[in-house]
MARTI-622769 format. One record per residue: x, y, z of N, C-alpha, C in turn. Coordinates in steps of 0.2 Angstrom, whole numbers, plus 5000, padded with zeros to 4 digits. Each point is the difference from the previous one (the first is absolute). Layout:
XYZXYZXYZ/...
This chain:
508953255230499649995006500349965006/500349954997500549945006500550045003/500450054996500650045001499550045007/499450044998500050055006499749985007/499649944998500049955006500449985003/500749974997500749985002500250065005/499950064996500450085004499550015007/499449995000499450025007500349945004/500349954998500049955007500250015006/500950064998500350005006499450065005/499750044997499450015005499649975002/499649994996499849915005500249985003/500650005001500349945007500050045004/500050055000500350075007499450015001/499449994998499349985005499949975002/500349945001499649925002500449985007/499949975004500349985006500849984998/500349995006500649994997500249925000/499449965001500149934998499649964995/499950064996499749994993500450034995/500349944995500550044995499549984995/500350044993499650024995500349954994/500349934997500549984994499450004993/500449994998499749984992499949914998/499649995002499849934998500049984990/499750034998499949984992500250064995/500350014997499850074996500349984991/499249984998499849984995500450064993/500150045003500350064994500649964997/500449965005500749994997499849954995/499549974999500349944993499550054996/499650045002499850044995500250054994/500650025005500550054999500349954998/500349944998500749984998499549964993/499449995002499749974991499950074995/499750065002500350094998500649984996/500450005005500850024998500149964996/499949914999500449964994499450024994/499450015001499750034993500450054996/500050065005500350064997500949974995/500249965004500849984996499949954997/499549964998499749974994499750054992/499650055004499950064996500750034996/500350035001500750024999500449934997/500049955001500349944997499650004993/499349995000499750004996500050044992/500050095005500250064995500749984998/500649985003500549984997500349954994/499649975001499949924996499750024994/499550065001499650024993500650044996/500150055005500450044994500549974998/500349945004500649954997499849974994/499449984998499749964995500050074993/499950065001499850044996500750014996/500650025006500650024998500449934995/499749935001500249954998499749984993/499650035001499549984992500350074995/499850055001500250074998500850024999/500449985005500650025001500450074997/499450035003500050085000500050035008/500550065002499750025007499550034999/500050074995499250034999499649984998/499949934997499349954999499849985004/500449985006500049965006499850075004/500250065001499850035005499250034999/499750004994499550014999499349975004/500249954999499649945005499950015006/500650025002500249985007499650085003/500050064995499750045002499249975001/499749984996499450014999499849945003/500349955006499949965005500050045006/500250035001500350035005499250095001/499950024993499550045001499349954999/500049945001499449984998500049965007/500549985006499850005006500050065004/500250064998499850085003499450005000/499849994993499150045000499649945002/500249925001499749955003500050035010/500450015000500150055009499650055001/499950044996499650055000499149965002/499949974993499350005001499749955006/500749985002499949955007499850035006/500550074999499950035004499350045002/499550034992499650015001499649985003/499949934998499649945002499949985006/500750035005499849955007500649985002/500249944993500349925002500750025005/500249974999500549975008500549964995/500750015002500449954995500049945005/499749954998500049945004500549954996/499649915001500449974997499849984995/499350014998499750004993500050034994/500150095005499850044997500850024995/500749975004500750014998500049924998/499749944999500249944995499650044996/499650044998499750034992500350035000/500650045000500350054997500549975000/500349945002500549974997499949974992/499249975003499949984991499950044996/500050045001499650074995500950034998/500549975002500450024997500449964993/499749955001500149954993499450034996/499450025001499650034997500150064997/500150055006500050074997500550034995/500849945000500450014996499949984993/499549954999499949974993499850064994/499450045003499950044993500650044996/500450035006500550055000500549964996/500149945000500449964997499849994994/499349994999499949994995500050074994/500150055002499850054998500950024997/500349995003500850015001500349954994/499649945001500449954996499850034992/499350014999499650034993500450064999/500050035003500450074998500949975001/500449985001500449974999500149974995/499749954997500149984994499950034995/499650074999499850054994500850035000/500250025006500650044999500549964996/500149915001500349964997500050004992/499350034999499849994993500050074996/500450055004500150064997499750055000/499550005004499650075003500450045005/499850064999500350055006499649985003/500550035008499450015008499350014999/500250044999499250055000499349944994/500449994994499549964998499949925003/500549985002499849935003499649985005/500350095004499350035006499449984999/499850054994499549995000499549974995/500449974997499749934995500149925005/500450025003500049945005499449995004/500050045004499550035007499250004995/500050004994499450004997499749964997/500749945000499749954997499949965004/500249995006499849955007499850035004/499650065000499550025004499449965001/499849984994499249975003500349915002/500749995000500149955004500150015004/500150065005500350025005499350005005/499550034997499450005001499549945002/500249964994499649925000500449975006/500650014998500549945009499650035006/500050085002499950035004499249985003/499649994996499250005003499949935000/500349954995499849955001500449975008/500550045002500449975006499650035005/499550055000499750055005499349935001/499849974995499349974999500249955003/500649955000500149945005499750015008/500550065001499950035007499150005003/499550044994499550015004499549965003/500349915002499449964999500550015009/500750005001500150015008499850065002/499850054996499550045005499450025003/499649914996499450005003500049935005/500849955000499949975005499550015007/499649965002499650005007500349995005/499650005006500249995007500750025001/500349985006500750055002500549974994/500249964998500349994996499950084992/499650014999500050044996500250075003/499750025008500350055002500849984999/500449945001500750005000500250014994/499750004995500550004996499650064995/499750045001499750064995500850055001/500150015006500750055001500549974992/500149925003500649994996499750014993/499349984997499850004992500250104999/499850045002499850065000500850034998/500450005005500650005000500449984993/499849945001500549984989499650034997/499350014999499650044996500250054999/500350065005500050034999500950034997/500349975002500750004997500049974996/499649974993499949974995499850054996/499850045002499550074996500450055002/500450025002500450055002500649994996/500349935000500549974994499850044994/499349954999499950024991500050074999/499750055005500250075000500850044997/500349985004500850015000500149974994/499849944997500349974996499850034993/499450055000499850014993500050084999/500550035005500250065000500750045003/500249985006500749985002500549994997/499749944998500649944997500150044994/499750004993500150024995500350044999/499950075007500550074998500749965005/499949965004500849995001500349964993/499849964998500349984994500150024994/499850074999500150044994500850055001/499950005008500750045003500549975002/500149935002500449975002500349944996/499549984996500149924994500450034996/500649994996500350014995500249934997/499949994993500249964995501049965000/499949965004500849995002500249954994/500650044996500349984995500549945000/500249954997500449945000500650035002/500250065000500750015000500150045010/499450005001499950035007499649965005/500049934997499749945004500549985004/499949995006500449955005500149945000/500649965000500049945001499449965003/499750025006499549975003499250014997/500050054995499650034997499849954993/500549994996500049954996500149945001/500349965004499749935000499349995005/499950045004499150005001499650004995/500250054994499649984995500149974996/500549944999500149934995499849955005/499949995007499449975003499750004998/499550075002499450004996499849974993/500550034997499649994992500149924999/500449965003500049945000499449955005/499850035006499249985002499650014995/500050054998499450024994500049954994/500650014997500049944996499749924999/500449975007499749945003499350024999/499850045004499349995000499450024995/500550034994499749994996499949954996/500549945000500049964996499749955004/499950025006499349945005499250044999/500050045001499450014995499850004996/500450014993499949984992499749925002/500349955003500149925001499050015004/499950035004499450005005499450024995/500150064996499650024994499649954992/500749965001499949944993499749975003/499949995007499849945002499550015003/499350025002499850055005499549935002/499949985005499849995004499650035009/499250015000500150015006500049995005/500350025005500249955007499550025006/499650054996499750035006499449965006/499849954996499649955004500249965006/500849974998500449965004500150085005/500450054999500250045006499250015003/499650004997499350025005499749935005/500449964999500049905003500550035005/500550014999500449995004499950055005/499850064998499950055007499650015003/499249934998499749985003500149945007/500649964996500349955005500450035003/500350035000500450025004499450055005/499750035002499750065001499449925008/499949944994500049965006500349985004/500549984998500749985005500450035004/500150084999500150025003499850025007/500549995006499450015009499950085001/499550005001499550054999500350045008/499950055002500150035007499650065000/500050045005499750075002500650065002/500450005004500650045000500449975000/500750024999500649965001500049985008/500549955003500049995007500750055001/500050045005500650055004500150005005/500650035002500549995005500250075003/499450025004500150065003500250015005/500449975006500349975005499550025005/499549964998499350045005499849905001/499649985002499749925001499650035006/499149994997499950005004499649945003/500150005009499449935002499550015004/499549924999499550025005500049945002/500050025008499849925005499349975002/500049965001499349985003500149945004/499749995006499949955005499449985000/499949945004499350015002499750015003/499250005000499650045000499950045005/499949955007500150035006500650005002/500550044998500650025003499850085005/500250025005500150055004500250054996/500050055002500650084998500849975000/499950005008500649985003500549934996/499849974999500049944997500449994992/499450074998500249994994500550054997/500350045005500350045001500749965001/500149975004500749945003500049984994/499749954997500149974993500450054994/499550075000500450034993500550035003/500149995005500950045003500449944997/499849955003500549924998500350004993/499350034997500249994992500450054998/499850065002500650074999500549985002/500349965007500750005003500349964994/499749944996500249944997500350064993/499650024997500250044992500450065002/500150045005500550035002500749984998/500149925001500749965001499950014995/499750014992500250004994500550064997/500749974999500350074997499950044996/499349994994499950035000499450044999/499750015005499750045003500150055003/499850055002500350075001499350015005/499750005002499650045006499249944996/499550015006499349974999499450025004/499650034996499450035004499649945003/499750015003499549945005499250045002/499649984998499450025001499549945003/499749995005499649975004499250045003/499549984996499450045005499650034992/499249995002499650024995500150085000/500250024991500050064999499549994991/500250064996499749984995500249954996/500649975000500149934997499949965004/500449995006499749935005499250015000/499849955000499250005002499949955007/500349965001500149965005500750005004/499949975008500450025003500749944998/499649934995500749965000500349984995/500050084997500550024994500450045001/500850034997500350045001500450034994/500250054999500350044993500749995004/500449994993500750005000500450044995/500650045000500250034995500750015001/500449954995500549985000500650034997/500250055001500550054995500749965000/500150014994500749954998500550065000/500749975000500350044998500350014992/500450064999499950024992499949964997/500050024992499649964996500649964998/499449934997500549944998499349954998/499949984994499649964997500149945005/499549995006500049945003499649995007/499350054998499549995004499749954999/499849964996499849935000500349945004/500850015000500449975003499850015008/500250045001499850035006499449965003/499550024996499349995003500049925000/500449944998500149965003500349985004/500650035000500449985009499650045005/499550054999499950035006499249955002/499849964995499549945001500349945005/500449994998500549955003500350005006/500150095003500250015005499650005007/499450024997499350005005499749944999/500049954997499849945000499949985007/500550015004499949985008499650025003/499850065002499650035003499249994999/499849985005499349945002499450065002/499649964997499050064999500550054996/500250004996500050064995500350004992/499650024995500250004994500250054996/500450024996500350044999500049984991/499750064998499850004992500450074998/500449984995500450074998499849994992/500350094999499950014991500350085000/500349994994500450064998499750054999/500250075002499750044998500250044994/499150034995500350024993499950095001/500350024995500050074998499350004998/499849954995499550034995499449935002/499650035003499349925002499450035001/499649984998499250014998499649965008/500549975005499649975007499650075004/499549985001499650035005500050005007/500249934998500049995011500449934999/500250005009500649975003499849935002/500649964997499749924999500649965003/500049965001500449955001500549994995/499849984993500349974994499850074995/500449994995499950074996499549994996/499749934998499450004995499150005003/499750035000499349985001499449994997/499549975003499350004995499550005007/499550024999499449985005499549974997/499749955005499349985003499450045003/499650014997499450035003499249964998/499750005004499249985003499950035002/499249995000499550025003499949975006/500149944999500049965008500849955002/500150055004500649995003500349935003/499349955000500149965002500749954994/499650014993500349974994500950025001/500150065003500750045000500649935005/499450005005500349965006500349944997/499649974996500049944999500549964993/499950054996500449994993500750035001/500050075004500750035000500549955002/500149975004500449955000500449934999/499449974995499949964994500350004995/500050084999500250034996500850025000/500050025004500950015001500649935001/499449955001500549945001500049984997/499450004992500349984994500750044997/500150064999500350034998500650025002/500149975009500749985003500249934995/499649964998500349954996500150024992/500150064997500150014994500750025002/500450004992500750005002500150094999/499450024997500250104997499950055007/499749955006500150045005500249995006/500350055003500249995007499850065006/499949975005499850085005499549994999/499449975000499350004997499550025008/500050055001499649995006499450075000/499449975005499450074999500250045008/499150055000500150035005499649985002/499749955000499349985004500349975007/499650075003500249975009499550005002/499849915001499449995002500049965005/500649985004500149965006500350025005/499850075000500250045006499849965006/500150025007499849985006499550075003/499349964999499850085004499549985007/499950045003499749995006499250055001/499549954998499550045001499650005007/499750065002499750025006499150004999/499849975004499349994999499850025005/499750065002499850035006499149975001/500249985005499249985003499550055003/499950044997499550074998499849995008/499649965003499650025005500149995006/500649975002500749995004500550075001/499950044993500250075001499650035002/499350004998499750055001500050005009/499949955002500050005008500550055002/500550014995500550025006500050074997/499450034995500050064998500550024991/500549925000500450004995499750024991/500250054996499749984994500449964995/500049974993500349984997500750064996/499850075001500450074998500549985007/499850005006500550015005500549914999/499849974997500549935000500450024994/499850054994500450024995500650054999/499650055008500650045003500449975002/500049955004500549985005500349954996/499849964995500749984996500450034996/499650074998500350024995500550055003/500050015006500450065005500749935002/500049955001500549965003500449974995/499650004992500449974995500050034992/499650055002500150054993500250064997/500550005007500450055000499750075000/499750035002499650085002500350025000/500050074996500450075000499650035006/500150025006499750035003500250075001/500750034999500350065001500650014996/499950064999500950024995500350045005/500550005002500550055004500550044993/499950045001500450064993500650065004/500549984998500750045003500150054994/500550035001500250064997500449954992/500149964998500349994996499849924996/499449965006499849944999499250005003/499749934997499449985005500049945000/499749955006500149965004499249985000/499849954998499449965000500149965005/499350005006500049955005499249964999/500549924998499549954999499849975005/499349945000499750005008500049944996/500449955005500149904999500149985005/500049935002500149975005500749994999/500349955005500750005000500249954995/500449994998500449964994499949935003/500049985004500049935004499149975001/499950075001499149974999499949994990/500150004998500150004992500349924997/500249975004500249964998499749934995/499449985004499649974999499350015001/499449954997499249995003500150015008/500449985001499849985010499950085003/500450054996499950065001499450045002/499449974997499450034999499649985006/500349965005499749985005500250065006/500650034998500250065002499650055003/499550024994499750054998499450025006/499850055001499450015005499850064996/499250015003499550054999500050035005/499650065000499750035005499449975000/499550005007499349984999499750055004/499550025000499450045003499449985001/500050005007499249955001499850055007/499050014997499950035006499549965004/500350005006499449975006499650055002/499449985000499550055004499549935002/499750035008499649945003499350045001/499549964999499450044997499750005008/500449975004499549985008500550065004/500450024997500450075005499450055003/500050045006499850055002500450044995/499550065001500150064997500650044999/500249995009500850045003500449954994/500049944999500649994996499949994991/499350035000500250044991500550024999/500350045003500750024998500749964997/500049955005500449974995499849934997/499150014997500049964995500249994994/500150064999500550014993500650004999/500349995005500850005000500249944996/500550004998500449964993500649975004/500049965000500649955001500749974992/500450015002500549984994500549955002/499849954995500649954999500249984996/500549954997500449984996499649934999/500049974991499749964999500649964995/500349945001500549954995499449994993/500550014996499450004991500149935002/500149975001500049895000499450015002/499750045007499549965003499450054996/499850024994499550044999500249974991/500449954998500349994993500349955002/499949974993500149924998500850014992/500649975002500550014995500149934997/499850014992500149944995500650024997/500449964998500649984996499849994994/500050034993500349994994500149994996/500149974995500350054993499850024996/500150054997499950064997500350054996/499650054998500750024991500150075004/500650005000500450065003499950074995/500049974994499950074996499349984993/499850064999499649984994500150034994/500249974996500150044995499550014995/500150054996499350024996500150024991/499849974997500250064993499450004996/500050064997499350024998499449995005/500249995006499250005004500049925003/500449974996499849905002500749995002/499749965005500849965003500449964997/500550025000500749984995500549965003/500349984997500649975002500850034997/500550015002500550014994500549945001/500249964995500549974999500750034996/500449995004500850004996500349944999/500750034996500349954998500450014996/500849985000500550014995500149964995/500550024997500249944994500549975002/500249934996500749975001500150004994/500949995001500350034992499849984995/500250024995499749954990499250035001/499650035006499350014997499850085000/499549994996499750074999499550035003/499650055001499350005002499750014995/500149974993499449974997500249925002/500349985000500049925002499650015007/500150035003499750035007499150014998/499850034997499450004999499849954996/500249964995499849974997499949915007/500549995003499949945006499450045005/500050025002499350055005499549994996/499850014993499449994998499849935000/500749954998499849934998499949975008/500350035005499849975006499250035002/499950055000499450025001499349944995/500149994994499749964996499949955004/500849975002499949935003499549985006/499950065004499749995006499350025003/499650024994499650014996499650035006/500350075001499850045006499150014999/499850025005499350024998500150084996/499550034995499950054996500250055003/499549985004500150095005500550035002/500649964999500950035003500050044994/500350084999500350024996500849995001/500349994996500850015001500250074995/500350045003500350044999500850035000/500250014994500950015001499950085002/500850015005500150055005500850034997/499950065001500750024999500349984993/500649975003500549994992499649964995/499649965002499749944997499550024995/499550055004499450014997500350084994/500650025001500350054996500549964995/500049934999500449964996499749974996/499249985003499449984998499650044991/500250095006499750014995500650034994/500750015003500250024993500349954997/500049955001499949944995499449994993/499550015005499349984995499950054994/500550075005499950074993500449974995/500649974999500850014999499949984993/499649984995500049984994499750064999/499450015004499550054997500550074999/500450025006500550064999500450014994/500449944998500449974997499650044991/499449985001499549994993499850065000/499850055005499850075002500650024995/500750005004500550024996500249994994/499849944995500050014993499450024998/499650005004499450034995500050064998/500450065007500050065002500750044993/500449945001500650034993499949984994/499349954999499749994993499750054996/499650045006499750064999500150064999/500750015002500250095002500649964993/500449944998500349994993499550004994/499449975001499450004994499950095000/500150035004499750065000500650054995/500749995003500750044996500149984992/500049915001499949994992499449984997/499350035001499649994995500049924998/500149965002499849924998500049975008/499449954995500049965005500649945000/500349994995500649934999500650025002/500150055001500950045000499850005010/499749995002499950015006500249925005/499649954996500149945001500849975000/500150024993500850004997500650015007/499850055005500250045003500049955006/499549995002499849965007499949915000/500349994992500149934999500749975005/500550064999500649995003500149995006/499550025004500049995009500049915003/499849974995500149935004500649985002/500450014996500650005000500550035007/499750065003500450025004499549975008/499649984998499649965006500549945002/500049964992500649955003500550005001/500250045000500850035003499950015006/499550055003500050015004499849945006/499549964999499849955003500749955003/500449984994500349944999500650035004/500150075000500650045007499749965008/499450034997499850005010500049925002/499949944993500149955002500649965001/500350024997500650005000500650045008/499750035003500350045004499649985008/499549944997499549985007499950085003/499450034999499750045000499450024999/499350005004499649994997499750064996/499449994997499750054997499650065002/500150045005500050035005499750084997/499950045004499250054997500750044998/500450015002500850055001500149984989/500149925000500049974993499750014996/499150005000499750014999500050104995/500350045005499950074999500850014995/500249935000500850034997499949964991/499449945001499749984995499550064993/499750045005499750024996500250075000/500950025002500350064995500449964996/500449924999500149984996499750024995/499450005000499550014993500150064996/500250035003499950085000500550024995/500749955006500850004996500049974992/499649925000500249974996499850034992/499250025003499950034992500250064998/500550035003500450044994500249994996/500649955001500449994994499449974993/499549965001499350014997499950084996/499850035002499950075000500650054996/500449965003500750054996500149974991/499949925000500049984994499550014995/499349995003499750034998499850054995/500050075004499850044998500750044994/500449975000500549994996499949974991/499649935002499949974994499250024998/499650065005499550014996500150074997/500750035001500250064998500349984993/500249934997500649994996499549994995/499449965002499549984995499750074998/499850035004499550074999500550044995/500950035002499950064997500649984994/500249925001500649984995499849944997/499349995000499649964996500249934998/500549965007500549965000499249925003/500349944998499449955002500149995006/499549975004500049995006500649965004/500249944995500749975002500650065000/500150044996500550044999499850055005/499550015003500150055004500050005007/499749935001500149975006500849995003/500349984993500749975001500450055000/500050054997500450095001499650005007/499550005002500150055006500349955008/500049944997500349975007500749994999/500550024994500650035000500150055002/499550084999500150045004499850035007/499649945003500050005006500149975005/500549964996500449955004500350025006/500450064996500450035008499650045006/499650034999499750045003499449955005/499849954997499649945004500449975005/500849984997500749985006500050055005/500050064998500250065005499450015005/499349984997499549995008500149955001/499949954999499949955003500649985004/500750034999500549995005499850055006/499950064997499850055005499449985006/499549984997499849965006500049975004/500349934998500349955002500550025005/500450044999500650025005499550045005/499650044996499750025007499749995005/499749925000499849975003500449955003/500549984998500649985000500150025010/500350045001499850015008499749985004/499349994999499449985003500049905000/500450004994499949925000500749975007/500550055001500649995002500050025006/499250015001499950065007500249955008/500550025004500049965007500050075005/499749975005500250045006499349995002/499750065006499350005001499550034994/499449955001499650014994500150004994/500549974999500249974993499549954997/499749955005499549954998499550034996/499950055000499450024997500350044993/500450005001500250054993500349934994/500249935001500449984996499549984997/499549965002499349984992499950064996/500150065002499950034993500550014997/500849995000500550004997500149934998/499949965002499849954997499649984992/499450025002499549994997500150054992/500550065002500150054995500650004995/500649965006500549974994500149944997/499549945003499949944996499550034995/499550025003499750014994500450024991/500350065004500350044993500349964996/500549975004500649964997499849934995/499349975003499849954995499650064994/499450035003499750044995500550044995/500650015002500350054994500149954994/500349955001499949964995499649964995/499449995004499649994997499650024994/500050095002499550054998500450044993/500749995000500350024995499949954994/499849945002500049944993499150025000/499749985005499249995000499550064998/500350065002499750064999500050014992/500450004994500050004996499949954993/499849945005499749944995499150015003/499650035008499550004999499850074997/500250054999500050054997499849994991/500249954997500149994993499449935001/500049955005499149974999499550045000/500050075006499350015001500050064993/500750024996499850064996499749944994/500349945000499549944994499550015000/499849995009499249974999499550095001/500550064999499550045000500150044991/500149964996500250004992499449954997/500149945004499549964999499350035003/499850045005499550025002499850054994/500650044998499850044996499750004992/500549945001499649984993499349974999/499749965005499649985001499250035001/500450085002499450045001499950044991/500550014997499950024994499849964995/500049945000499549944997499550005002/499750015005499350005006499750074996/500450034999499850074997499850014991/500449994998499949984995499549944996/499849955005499549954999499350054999/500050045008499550035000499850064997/500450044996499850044995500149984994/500049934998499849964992499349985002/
């Protein structure tokens, strides 16, 4: 759409006088376009890294190319169904398919590694095929729905926030299901036709010492296991302490802050400032931010439109030049450069990609004030604001109550006019004709039209004294009741004169509220306000409410939070509850695959663990915990309890069909899924790997989830391989003990 706009211009200009040129002031596509483009080459980095990890683990091309197939057909039919859908490749919709590429290679991996090792143990293709693909089918199953059930507590997200982010849940969702597709029919006839049994005497040097690595990781780590097994303690209380502290301590945020070389400001003077007035002033300010080199052009808007609402406010729209992390920086030297420049105040903030703002504020944070009686608004609103310029979490704190305007009222002396025939409509006309600008005519040419306004001259506008200017028409009839007859005639004759409004009107001075503001019906106030560095907007809401406390407003004020605030508010207050939604939701769809309630627990025991990884990243990286974090927390869940899952359903196939004990079976199946657990959890991890390393435009918003998804792994991998397998062997105690317990109960009762 930019582009064909771009191409109409030069006709545009071949219509327009030849002292009217046409430039390009803003054109928002380009950091659009350049945050597109470093996705897309994040994507591709991503896919690379995966099948690097496949190739490195496997040290097969054919093993490795399998994957790479079935990544590669599971982002195709991910495009397809997008396309169905509507969606748009944005910058959501392409961070999910970056992650969906550490996810959608996992099954195929998994499935490649199981058929791999059968070939090791002497099956032909063809049966490793299909004894492989058949024995980790209903694990391919279980990962796949249980990863699907994370997702669906973000597709009932509310308000805009849940419109933003349904695209990106839908999207993984549905490249998550398309994977397990390919991977449970694809896969397995490529590796019936392409896997061969690679013999010691046709092994590659770099083929065999990969594999005396391996077998030496496994070793270690089975000799740290056996040591974790003897000794079983569980830790899981202290990790649920810890991801509780942590989850405190962490600073909380609503979007990442970004650098779109956009800043924008709004000026404000006082109350009675002129047009003209306040027009010299915002020039003063543009000539001053212009000198900044880096700057690149700046819009200037002066005069009530649908964001001005008063004449002595101004919009400003500051385009920097290309990108470079250092709008914040900026927006302090351009504070300090207009500092000179006298009756005018000049509040800047960056502009984001992604923002839940309703309306144009001074400061980027809001809340409002409302009553019934507006009097309380007058009187508390700036009581209020002056506690809160003395808190250290805010800066820029200012409202829109303009209440001290200069105005001049007209009090017509009703019977003073009527002498002169005047009504109070005809004194309504004549000011509104000299100062309210009347459309009285449009002249229309062959290619334009030209509206002619009916005002007095710009000199009479200057001031009150103007209105002394002003005259009426008056109409008065003489008729003399002692005339002869002969001069009936011109007893009705009308005489016309001109009547000064001074002398038929009385003019008071003053002050008064230039605008009124309204929400829900009652008169409002809105307040903005920034943050200074180190603070959050919970630390932000949390001082507002204690100041409000302090000052023991009357009842009748509502405070209500606006925009980012009142959207921070509420997905705050969700954020345990989503969290809970989302184990509750894979408690149910895992109770439902294995038929127990205890094997599901077992499973979702291990998730504290990559909370604290994840948390102690973001703390560690000063960054807060932010709604991007939040969304990158709760596919950690999804990642973490596979490896869960894969040991699992291993050690209840070992007890079921090779009637091995719990310990013995738990301990076989986290030796044979040792590698295949490395192999996702690397592939993940790298795949998000990009996103944590993301620079350029809109980068801000992509590193909390790369963050969030490779600290997590990295501590959680560890963890879950010693902790998974010792709470495994407590809960199958205490459901031995239950068991037993019922057949004593049983037995009691039929003696």
């Amino acid at each position: 759409m930019v582009d064909n706009i771009k191409a109409q211009l030069p006709t545009l200009q071949a219509a327009l006088p030849d002292g009217v040129k046409i430039q390009i002031l803003s054109d928002r596509t380009q950091t659009i376009r350049a945050s597109i483009s470093d996705v897309q080459f994040e994507l591709m980095l991503s896919i690379a890294l995966v099948v690097m990890v496949t190739f490195l683990f496997l040290r097969n091309i054919a093993a490795t190319l399998i994957p790479s197939v079935a990544v590669t057909l599971s982002l195709v039919g991910t495009f397809s169904v997008m396309y169905l859908a509507g969606f748009s490749l944005n910058n959501l919709s392409l961070m999910a398919l970056t992650i969906a590429t550490g996810f959608v290679i996992d099954d195929a991996i998994v499935v490649v590694e199981n058929i791999s090792r059968r070939l090791e143990e002497g099956e032909t293709p063809m049966q490793a095929a299909l004894n492989g693909s058949r024995q980790i089918g209903f694990t391919i199953i279980s990962l796949t729905f249980s990863l699907i059930a994370v997702l669906i507590p973000l597709l009932f997200m509310g308000d805009v926030v849940g419109r933003l982010f349904r695209e990106f849940a839908i999207t993984l969702a549905v490249s998550i299901l398309v994977s397990m597709l390919v991977s449970l029919t694809l896969t397995p006839m490529l590796c019936a036709y392409l896997l061969r049994h690679i013999t010691e005497a046709e092994q590659s040097r770099f083929y065999r010492k990969g594999g005396e690595i391996f077998d030496r990781l496994i070793a270690g780590y089975d000799r740290l296991l056996i040591i974790v097994l003897d000794h079983q303690r569980l830790t899981l209380l202290a990790t649920l302490a810890l991801t509780a502290l942590l989850y405190l301590v962490v600073p909380k945020g609503f979007f990442p802050q970004q650098d779109t070389c956009l800043i924008q400001g709004v000026t404000v003077a006082s109350q009675d400032v002129s047009f003209g007035e306040m027009t010299r002033r915002q020039q003063a300010l543009v000539d001053d931010i212009l000198k900044n080199p880096q700057v690149e052009s700046v819009s200037s808007t002066v005069g009530i439109d649908g964001n001005n609402t008063s004449l002595n406010s101004g919009r400003l729209q500051i385009n920097l030049k290309p990108f470079g992390d250092r709008a914040d920086v900026i927006i302090k030297q351009l504070k300090e450069a207009t500092q000179q420049v006298a009756g005018i105040k000049l509040y800047l903030q960056s502009s984001h990609d992604l923002t839940v703002n309703d309306q144009v504020t001074p400061s980027q944070y809001q809340f409002t004030l409302d009553d019934a009686d507006s009097e309380n608004l007058v009187n508390w609103t700036p009581k209020l604001i002056a506690r809160l310029q003395q808190e250290p979490e805010f800066s820029d704190v200012v409202s829109n109550l303009q209440d001290q305007g200069q105005t001049v009222y007209v009090e017509l002396n009703r019977d003073a006019a009527a002498r002169y025939g005047i009504s109070a409509a005809d004194v309504d006309t004549a000011l509104y004709n000299a100062f309210g600008q009347r459309l009285v005519s449009t002249i229309f040419t062959q290619s334009n039209q030209y509206r002619v306004v009916l005002e007095v001259q710009t000199k009479y506008q200057q001031s009150p004294a103007s209105l002394d200017d002003i005259y009426l028409a008056a109409s008065s009839s003489s008729s003399s009741g002692s005339s002869s007859s002969s001069s009936s005639s011109s007893s009705a004759s009308s005489t016309t004169a001109m009547v000064k409004l001074t002398s038929i009107a009385t003019l008071h001075r003053r002050t008064g509220s230039l605008v009124h503001v309204r929400l829900n019906q009652f008169p409002a106030v809105t307040v903005s306000f920034n943050l200074n560095d180190g603070y959050t907007i919970e630390d932000a809401q949390q001082a507002i409410a204690k100041v409000s406390q302090s000052l023991e407003q009357p009842v009748s004020i509502t405070l209500r939070y606006q925009g980012e605030t009142s959207a921070f508010k509420s997905a705050t207050g969700n954020t345990l509850w989503l969290i809970l939604a989302a184990l509750l939701t894979m408690y149910v769809v895992l109770g439902i695959l294995y038929e127990s309630f205890i094997h599901p627990v077992t499973i979702l025991s291990t998730l504290p663990s990559a909370a604290v990884g994840a948390l102690l990243t973001l703390l560690l990286a000063d960054t807060e915990f932010s709604l991007i974090a939040l969304i990158g927390v709760i596919l950690l869940i999804g990642i973490v309890k596979k490896n869960a899952i894969m040991m699992i359903d291993f050690a209840l196939e070992a007890e079921n069909k090779h009637h091995m004990t719990p310990r013995e079976a738990i301990h076989q199946a986290c030796l044979l899924r040792f590698r295949p657990i490395l192999m996702t959890t690397m592939a993940a991890l790298l795949g998000a790997l990009p996103l944590m390393l993301a620079h350029g435009s809109g980068a801000e918003q992509r590193q909390p989830l790369g963050l969030v998804i490779v600290g997590g792994l990295i501590f959680s991998q560890v963890l879950t391989l010693f902790s998974t397998p010792v709470i495994y062997l407590w809960f199958d105690g205490l459901a031995q003990r239950g068991q037993r317990y019922m057949r004593r109960k049983s037995r009691q009762a039929s003696q």
